[in-house]
SETORZA-451482 format. One record per residue: x, y, z of N, C-alpha, C in turn; residue number from 1. Coordinates in nm, 3 decimals, decimal comma, always signed. Layout:
% SETORZA-451482
+---------+---------+---------+---------+---------+---------+---------+---------+---------+-----+
|    n.px |    n.py |    n.pz |   ca.px |   ca.py |   ca.pz |    c.px |    c.py |    c.pz |   n |
+---------+---------+---------+---------+---------+---------+---------+---------+---------+-----+
|       X |       Y |       Z |       X |       Y |       Z |       X |       Y |       Z | NUM |
...
+---------+---------+---------+---------+---------+---------+---------+---------+---------+-----+
***
This chain:
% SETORZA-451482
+---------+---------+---------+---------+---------+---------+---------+---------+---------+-----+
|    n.px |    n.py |    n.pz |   ca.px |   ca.py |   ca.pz |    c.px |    c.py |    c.pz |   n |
+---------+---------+---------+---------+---------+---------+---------+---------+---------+-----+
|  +0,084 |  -0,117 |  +0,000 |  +0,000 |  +0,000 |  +0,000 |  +0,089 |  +0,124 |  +0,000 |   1 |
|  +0,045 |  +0,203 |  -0,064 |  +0,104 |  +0,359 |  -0,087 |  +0,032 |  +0,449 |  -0,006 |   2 |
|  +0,043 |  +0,509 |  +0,104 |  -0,035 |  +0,675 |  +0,135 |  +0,084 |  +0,749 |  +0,203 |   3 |
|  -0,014 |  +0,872 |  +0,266 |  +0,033 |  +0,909 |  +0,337 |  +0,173 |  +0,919 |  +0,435 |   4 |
|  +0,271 |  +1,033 |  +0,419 |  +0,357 |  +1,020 |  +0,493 |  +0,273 |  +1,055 |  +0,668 |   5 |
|  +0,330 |  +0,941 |  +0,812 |  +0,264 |  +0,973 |  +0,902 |  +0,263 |  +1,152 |  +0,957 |   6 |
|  +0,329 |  +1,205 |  +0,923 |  +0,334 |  +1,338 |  +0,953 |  +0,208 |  +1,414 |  +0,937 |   7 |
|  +0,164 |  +1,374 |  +0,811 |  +0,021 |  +1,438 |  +0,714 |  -0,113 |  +1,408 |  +0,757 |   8 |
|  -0,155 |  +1,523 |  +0,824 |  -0,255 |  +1,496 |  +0,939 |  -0,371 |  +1,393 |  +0,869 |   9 |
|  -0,371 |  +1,377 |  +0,759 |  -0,468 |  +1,234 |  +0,704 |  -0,411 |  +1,124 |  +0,773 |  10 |
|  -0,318 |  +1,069 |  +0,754 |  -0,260 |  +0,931 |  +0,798 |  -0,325 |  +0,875 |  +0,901 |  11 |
|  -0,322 |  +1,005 |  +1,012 |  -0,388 |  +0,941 |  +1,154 |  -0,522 |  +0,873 |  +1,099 |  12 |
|  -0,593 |  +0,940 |  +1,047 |  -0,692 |  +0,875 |  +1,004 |  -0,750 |  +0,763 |  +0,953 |  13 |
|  -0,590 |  +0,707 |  +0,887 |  -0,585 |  +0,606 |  +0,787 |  -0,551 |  +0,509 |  +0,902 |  14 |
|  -0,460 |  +0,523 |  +0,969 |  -0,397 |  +0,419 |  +1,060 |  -0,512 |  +0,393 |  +1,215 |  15 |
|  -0,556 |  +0,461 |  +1,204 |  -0,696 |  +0,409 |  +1,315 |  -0,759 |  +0,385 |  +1,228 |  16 |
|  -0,817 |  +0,370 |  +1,125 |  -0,915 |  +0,283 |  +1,064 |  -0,897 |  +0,160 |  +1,010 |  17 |
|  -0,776 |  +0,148 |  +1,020 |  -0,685 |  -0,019 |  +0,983 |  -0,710 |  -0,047 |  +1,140 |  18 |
|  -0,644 |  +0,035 |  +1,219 |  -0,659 |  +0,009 |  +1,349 |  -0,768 |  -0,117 |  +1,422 |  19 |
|  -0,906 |  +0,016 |  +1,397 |  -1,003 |  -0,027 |  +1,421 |  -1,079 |  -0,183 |  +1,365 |  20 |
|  -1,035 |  -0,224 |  +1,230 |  -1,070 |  -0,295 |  +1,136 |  -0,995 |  -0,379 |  +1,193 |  21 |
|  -0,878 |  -0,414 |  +1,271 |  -0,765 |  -0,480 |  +1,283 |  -0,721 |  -0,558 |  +1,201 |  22 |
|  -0,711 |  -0,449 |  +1,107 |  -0,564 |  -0,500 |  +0,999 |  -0,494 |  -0,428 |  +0,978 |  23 |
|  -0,325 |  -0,518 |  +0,943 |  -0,177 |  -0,430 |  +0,966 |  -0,166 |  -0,442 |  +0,806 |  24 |
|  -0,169 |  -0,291 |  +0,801 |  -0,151 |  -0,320 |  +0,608 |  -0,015 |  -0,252 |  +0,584 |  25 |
|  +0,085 |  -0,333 |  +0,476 |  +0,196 |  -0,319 |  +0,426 |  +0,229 |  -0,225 |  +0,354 |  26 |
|  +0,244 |  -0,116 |  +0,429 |  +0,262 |  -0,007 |  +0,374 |  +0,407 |  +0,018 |  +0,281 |  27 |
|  +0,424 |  +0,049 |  +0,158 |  +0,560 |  +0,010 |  +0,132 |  +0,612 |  +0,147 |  +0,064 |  28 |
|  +0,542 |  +0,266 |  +0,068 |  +0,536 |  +0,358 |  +0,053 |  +0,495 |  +0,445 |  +0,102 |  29 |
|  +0,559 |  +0,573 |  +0,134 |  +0,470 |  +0,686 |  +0,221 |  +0,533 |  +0,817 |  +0,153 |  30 |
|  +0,438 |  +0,882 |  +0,123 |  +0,446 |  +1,032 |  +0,065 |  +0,362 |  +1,140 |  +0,146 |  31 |
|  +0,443 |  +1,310 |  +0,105 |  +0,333 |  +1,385 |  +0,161 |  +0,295 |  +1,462 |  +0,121 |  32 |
|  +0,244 |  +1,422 |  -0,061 |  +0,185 |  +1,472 |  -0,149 |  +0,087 |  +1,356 |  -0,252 |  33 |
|  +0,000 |  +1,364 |  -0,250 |  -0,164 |  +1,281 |  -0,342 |  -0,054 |  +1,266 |  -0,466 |  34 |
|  -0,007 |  +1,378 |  -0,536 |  +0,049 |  +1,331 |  -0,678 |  +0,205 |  +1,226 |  -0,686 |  35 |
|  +0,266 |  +1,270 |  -0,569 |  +0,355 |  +1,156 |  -0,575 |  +0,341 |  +1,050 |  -0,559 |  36 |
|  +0,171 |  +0,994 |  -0,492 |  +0,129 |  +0,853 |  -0,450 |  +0,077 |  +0,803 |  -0,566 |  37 |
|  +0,023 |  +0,941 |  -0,623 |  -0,051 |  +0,868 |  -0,809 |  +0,024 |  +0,847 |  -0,891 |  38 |
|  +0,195 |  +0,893 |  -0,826 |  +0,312 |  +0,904 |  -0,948 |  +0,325 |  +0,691 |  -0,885 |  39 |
|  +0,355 |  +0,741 |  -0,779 |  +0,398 |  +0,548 |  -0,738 |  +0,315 |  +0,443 |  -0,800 |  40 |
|  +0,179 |  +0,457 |  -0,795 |  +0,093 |  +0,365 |  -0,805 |  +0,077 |  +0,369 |  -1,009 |  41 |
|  +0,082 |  +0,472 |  -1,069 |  +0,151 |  +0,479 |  -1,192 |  +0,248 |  +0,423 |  -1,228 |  42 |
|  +0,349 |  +0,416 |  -1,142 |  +0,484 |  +0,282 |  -1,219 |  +0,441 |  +0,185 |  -1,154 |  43 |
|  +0,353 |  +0,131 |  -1,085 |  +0,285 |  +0,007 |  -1,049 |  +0,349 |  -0,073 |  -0,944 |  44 |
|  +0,400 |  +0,074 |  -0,895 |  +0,478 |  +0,009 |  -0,753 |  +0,358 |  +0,012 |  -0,611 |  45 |
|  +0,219 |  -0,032 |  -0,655 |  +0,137 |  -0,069 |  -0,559 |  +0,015 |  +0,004 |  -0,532 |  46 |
|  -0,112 |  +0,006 |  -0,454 |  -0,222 |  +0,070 |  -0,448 |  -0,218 |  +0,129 |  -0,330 |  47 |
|  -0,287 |  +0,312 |  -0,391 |  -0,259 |  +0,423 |  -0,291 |  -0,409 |  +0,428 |  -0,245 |  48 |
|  -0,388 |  +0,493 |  -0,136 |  -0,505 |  +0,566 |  -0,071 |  -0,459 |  +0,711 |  -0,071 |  49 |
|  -0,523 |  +0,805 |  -0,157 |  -0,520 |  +0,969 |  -0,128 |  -0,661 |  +1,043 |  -0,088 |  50 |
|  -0,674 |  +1,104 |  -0,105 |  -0,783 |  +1,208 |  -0,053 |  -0,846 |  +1,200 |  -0,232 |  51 |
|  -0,975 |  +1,181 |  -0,205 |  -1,116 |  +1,192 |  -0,287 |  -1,112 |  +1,298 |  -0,381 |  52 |
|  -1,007 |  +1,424 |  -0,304 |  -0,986 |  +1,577 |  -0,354 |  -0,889 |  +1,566 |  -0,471 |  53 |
|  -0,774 |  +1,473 |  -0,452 |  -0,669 |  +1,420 |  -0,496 |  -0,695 |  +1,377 |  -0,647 |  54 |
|  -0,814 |  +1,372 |  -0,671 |  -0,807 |  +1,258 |  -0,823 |  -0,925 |  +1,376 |  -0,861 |  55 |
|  -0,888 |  +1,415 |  -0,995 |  -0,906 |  +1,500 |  -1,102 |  -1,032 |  +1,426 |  -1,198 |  56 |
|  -1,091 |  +1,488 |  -1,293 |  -1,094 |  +1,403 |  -1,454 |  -1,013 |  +1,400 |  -1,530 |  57 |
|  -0,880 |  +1,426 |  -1,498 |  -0,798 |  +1,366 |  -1,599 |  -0,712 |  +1,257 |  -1,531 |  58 |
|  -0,804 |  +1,198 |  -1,462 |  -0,684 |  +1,099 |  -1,322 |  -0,776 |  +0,984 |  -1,411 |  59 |
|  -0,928 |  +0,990 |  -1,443 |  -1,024 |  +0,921 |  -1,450 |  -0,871 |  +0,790 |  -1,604 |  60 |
|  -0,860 |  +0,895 |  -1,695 |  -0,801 |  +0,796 |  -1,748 |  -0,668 |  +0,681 |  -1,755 |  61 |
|  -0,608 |  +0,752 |  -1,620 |  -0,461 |  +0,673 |  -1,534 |  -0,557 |  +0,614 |  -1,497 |  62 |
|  -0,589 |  +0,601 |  -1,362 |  -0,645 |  +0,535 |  -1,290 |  -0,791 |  +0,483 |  -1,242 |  63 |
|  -0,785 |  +0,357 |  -1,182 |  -0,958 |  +0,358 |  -1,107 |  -0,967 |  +0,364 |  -1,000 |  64 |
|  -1,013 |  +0,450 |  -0,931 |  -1,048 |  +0,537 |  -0,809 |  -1,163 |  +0,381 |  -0,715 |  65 |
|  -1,146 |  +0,383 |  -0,661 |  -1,303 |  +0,331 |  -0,598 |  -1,336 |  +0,431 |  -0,444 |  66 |
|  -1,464 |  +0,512 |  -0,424 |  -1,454 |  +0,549 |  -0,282 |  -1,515 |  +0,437 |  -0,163 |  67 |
|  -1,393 |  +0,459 |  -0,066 |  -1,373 |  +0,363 |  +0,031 |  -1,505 |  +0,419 |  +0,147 |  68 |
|  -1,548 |  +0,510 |  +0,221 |  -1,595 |  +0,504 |  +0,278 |  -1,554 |  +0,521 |  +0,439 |  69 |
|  -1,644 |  +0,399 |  +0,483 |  -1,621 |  +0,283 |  +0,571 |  -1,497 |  +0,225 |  +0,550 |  70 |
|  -1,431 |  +0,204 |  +0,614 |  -1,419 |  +0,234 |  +0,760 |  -1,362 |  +0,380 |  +0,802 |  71 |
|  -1,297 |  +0,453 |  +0,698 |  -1,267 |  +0,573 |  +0,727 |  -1,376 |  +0,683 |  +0,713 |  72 |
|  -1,322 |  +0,734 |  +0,826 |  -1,414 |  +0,885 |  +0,872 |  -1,383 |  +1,026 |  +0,774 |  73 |
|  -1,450 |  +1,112 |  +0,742 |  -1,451 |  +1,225 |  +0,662 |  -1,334 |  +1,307 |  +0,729 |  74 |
|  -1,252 |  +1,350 |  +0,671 |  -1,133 |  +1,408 |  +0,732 |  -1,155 |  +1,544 |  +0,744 |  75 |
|  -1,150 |  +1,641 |  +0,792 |  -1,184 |  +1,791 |  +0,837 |  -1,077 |  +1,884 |  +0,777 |  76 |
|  -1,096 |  +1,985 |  +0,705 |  -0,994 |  +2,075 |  +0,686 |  -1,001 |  +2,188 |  +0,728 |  77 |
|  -0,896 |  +2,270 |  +0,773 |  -0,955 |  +2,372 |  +0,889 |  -0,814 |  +2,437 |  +0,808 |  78 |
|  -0,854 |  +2,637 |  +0,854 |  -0,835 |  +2,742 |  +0,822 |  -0,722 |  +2,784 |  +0,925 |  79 |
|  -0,620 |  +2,816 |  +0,915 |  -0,506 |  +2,871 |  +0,995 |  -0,434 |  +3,001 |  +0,975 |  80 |
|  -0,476 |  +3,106 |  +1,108 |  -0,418 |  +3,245 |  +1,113 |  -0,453 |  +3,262 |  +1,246 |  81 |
|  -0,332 |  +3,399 |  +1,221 |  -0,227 |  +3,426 |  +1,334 |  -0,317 |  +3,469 |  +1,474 |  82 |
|  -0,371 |  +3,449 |  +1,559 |  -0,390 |  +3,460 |  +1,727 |  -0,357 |  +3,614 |  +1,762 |  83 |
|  -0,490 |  +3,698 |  +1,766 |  -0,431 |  +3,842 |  +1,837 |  -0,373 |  +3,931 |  +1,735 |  84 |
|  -0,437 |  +3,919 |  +1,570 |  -0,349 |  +3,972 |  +1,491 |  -0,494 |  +4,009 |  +1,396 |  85 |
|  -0,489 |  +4,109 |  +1,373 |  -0,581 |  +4,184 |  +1,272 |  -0,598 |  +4,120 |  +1,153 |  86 |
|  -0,706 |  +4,085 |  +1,094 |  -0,699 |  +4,036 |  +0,982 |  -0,717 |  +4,139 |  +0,867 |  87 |
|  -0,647 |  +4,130 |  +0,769 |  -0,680 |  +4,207 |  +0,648 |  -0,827 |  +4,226 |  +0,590 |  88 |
|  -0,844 |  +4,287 |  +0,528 |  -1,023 |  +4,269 |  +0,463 |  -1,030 |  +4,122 |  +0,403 |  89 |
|  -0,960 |  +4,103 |  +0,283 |  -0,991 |  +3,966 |  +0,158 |  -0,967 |  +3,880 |  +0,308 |  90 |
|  -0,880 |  +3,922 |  +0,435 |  -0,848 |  +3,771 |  +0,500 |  -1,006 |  +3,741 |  +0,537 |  91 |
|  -1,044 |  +3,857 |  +0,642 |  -1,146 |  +3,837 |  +0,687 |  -1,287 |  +3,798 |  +0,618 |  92 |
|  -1,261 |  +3,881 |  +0,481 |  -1,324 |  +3,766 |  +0,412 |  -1,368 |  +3,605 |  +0,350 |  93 |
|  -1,234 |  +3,625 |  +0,327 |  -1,246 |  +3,432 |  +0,340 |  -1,274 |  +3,410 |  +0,433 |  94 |
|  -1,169 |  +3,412 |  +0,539 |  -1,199 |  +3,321 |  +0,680 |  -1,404 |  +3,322 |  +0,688 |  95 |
|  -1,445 |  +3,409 |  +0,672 |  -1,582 |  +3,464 |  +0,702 |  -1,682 |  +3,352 |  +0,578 |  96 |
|  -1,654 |  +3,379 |  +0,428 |  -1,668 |  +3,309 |  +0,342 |  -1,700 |  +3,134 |  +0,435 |  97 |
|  -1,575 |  +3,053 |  +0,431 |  -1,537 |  +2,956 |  +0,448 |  -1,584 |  +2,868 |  +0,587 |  98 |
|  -1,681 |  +2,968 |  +0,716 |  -1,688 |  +2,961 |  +0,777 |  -1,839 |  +2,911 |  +0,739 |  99 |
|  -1,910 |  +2,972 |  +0,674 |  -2,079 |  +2,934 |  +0,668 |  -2,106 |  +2,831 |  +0,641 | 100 |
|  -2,200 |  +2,747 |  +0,630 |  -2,232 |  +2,587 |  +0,638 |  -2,251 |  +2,565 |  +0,478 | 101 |
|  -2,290 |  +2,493 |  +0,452 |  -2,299 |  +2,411 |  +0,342 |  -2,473 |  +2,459 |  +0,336 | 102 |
|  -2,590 |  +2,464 |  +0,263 |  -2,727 |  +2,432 |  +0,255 |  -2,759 |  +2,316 |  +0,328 | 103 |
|  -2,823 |  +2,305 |  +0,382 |  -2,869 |  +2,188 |  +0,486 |  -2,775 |  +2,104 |  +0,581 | 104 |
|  -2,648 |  +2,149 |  +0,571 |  -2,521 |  +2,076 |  +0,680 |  -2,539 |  +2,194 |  +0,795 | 105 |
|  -2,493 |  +2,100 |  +0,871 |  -2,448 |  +2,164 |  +1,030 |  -2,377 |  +2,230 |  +0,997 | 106 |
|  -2,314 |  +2,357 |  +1,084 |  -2,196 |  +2,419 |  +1,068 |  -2,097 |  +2,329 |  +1,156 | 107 |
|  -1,966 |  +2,320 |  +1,104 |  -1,872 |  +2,219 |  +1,177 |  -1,810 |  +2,311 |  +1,270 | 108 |
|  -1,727 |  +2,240 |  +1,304 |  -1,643 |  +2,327 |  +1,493 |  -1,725 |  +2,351 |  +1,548 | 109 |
|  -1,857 |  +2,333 |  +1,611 |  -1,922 |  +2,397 |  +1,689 |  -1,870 |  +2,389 |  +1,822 | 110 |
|  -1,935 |  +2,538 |  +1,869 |  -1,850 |  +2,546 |  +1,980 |  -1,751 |  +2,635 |  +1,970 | 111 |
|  -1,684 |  +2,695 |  +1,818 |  -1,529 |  +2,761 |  +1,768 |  -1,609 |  +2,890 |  +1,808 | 112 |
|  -1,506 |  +2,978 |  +1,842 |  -1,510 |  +3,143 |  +1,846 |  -1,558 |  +3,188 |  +1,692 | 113 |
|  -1,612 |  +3,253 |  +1,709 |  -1,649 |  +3,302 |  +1,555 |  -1,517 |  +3,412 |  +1,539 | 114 |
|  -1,537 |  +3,552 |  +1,444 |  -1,466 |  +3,603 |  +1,385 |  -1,524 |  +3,771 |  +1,486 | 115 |
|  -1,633 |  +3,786 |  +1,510 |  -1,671 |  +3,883 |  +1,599 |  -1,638 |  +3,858 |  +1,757 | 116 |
|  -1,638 |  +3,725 |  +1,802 |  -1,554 |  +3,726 |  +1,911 |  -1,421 |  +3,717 |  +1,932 | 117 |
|  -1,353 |  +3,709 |  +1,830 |  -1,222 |  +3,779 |  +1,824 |  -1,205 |  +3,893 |  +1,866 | 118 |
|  -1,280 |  +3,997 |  +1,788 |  -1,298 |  +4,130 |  +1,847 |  -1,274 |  +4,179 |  +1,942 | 119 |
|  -1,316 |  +4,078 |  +2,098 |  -1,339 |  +4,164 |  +2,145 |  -1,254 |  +4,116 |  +2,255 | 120 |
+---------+---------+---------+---------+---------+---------+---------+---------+---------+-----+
***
């Protein structure tokens, strides 16, 4: 198997869900980039697990994707800036943008400081 270098906050993910499943899978590769795992599994040095985000339509004709699911959990990607530090307008925009829910999803982090209690 090809993924994740353990550093790359996915992995954890990957390795408790083998965990959980209790199976030790032979990892014989680890990267900490999606395209160097599609570069490995391209010279057919074995089958990767990357992120769903990772594979393109033009991946569709390298490779066949299957989504796994079960046993792995949806991995979270979260927004990082500086603590006690003014944000620019475009920042505060995104951050602000990126923060609103999806149409009918929960908003995630609940519980997180918003961007007005920074403020204050």
């Amino acid at each position: 198997m090809i993924t994740y270098d353990p550093e790359f906050a996915g992995r954890r993910h990957i390795d408790a869900a083998f965990r959980q499943a209790g199976v030790a899978p032979r990892i014989v590769l680890e990267a900490t980039d999606s395209d160097v795992i599609k570069t490995y599994v391209a010279l057919g040095l074995g089958v990767g697990i990357v992120s769903e985000l990772a594979l393109g339509e033009e991946d569709d004709r390298r490779y066949r994707s299957l989504p796994i699911g079960r046993p792995f959990r949806a991995n979270v990607t979260r927004i990082a800036y500086r603590a006690g530090h003014m944000l620019r307008g475009f920042e505060r925009e995104f951050v602000e943008l990126m923060r609103r829910p999806e149409p009918g999803a929960q908003a995630a982090g609940g519980g997180r400081r918003s961007m007005e209690d920074e403020r204050s």
